[in-house]
C-alpha positions as CSV (number, residue, x, y, z in Angstrom):
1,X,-96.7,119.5,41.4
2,X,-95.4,116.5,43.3
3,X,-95.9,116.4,47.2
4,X,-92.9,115.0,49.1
5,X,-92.6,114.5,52.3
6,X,-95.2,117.7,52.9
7,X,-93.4,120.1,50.5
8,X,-94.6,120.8,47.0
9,X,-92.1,120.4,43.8
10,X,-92.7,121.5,40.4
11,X,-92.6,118.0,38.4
12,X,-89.4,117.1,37.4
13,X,-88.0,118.2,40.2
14,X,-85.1,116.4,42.6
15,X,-84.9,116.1,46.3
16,X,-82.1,118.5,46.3
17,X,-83.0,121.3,44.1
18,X,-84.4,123.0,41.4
19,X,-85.4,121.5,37.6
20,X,-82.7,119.5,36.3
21,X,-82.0,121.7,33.3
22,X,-82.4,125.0,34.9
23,X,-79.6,123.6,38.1
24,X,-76.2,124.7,36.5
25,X,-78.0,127.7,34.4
26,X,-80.3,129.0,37.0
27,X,-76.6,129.3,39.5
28,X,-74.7,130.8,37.1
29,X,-76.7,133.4,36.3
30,X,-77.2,134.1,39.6
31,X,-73.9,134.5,40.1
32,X,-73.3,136.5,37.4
33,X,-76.1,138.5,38.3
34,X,-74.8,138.7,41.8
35,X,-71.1,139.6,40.3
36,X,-72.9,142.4,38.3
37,X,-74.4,143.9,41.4
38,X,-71.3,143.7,43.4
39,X,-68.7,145.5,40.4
40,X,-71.3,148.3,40.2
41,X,-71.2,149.1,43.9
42,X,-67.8,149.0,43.8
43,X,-67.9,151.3,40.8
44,X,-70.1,153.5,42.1
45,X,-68.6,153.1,45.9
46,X,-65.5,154.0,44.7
47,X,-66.3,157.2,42.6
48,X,-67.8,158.5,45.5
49,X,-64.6,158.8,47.6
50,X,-62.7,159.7,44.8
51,X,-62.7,163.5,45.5
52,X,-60.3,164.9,47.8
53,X,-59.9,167.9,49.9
54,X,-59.9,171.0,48.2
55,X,-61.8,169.5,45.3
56,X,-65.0,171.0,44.4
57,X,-68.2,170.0,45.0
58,X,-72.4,170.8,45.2
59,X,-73.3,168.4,48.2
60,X,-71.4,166.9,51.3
61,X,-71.8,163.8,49.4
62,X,-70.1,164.9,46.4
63,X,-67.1,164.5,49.2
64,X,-67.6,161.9,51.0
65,X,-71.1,159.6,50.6
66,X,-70.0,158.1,54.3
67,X,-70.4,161.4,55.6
68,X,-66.7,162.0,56.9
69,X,-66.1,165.4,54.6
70,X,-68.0,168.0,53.6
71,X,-68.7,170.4,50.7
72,X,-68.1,173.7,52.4
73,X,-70.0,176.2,50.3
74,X,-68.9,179.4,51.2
75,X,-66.0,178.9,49.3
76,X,-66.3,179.4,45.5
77,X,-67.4,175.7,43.4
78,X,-67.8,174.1,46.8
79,X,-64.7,173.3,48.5
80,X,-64.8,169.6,49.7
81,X,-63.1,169.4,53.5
82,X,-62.9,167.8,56.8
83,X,-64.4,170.2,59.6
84,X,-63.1,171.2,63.1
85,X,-59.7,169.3,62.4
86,X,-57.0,169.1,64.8
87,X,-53.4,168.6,63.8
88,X,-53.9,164.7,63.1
89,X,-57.1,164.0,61.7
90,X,-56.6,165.7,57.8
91,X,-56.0,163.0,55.2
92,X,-53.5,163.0,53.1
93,X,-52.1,165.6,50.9
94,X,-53.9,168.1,53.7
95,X,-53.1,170.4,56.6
96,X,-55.2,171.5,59.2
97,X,-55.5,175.5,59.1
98,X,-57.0,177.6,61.6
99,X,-58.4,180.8,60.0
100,X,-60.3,183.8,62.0
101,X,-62.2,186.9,60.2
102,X,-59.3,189.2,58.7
103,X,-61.8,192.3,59.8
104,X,-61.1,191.6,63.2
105,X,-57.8,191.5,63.3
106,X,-56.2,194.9,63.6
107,X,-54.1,194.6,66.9
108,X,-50.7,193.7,66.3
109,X,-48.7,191.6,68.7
110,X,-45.6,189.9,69.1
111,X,-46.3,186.1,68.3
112,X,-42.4,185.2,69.5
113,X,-42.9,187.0,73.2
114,X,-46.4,187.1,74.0
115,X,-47.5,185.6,77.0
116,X,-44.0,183.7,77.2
117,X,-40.6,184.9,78.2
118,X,-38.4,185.8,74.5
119,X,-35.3,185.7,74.7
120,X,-34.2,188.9,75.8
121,X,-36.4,188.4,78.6
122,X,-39.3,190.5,77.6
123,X,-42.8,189.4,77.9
124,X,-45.7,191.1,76.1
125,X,-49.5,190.7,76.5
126,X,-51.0,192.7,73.7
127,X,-54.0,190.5,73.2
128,X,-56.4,189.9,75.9
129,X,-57.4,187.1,77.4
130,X,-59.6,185.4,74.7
131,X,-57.1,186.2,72.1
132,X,-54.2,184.4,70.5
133,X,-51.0,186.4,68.7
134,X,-51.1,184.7,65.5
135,X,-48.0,184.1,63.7
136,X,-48.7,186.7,61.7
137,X,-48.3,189.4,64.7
138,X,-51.9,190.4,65.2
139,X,-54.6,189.7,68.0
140,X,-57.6,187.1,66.8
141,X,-60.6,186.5,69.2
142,X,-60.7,182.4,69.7
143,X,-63.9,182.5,69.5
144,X,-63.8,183.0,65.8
145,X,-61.9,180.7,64.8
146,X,-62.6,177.8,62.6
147,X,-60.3,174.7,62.1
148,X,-60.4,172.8,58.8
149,X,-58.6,170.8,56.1
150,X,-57.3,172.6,53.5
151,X,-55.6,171.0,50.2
152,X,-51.7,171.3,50.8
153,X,-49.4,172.7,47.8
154,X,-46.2,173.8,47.1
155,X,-47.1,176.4,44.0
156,X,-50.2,177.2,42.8
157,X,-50.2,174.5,40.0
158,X,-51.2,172.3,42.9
159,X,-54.3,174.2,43.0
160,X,-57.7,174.0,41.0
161,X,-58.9,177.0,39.1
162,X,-59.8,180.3,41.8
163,X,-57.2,179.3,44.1
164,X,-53.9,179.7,45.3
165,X,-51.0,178.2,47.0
166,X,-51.4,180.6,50.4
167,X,-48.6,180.8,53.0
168,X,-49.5,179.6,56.3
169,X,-49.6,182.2,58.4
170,X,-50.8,185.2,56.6
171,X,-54.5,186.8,56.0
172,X,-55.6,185.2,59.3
173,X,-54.9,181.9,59.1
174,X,-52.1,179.5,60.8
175,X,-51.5,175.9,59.9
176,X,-52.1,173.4,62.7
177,X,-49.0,171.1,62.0
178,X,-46.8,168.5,64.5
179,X,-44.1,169.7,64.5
180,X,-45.0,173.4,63.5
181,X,-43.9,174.3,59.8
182,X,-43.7,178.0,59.0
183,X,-43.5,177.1,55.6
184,X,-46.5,175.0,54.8
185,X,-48.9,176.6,52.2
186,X,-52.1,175.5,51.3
187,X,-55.1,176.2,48.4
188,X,-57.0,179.0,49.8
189,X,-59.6,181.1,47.6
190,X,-57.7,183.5,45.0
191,X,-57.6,187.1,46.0
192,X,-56.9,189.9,43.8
């Protein structure tokens, strides 16, 4: 070792770096080393957010390692999802659905009059106050409900293995679309 100017150097050294012969090899390795690093967190960054909604799944971070979807295990293989949606906040290729407990739904209603003037100038009011008329034409308590995204198809091709394309609107569930789209189906658990 050499002491300049109160700093120790290895002998051999320069002012301005390392050893003369490790200079250009000692940098690019680092670099590559650095580059190395960097293409394996893309890698592994990028399989993480690969799944989308309606894939399946174990753990919320088989969805989403950020922590913006979750696996929603109740459904059958994990059903990766985004959780009290509204009609704007499911990404791509999803709808927002509102579903409520088809056990509780046994009132039927009138989803085109109640609570609102129809055309022929009939109102009804079959559900009470903490109820909504789905389109479906039966009462379902609000406070059941649960809002989130579902995978959005047009057959059930479009769907993994154990589910279907489902109608909006049917079993207890409605979509959650601007404008409204009584035709929107989405991968729901197969029922038989």
């Amino acid at each position: 070792m050499t002491t300049v100017v109160g700093r120790n150097r290895p002998s051999g050294a320069t002012a301005g770096g390392p050893l003369a012969h490790q200079g250009r090899n000692g940098a690019v390795k680092l670099m590559g080393n650095v580059l190395v690093v960097l293409g394996l967190g893309a890698l592994l960054g990028a399989g993480g957010c690969a799944r989308k909604i309606g894939d399946g799944c174990s753990v919320s971070t088989d969805c989403d390692p950020n922590g913006n979807r979750i696996c929603d295990l109740s459904q059958p293989g994990g059903y990766c999802t985004v959780d009290g949606c509204d009609d704007k906040s499911c990404p791509d290729e999803s709808i927002c659905i509102r579903t409520f407990p088809e056990q509780y739904l046994t009132r039927p209603c009138d989803p085109r009059c109640e609570d609102v003037d129809c055309p022929d100038g009939m109102r009804t009011n079959d559900c009470t106050d903490d109820e909504i008329c789905l389109d479906s034409g039966v009462c379902a308590r609000q406070a059941f409900e649960r809002r989130y995204c579902a995978h959005a198809c047009s057959n059930n091709g479009d769907c993994r293995g154990g589910y279907a394309c489902r109608l909006g609107g049917t079993r207890g569930n409605m979509t959650l679309l601007t404008p409204p789209n009584p035709t929107a189906r989405f991968c729901a658990q197969a029922v038989e």
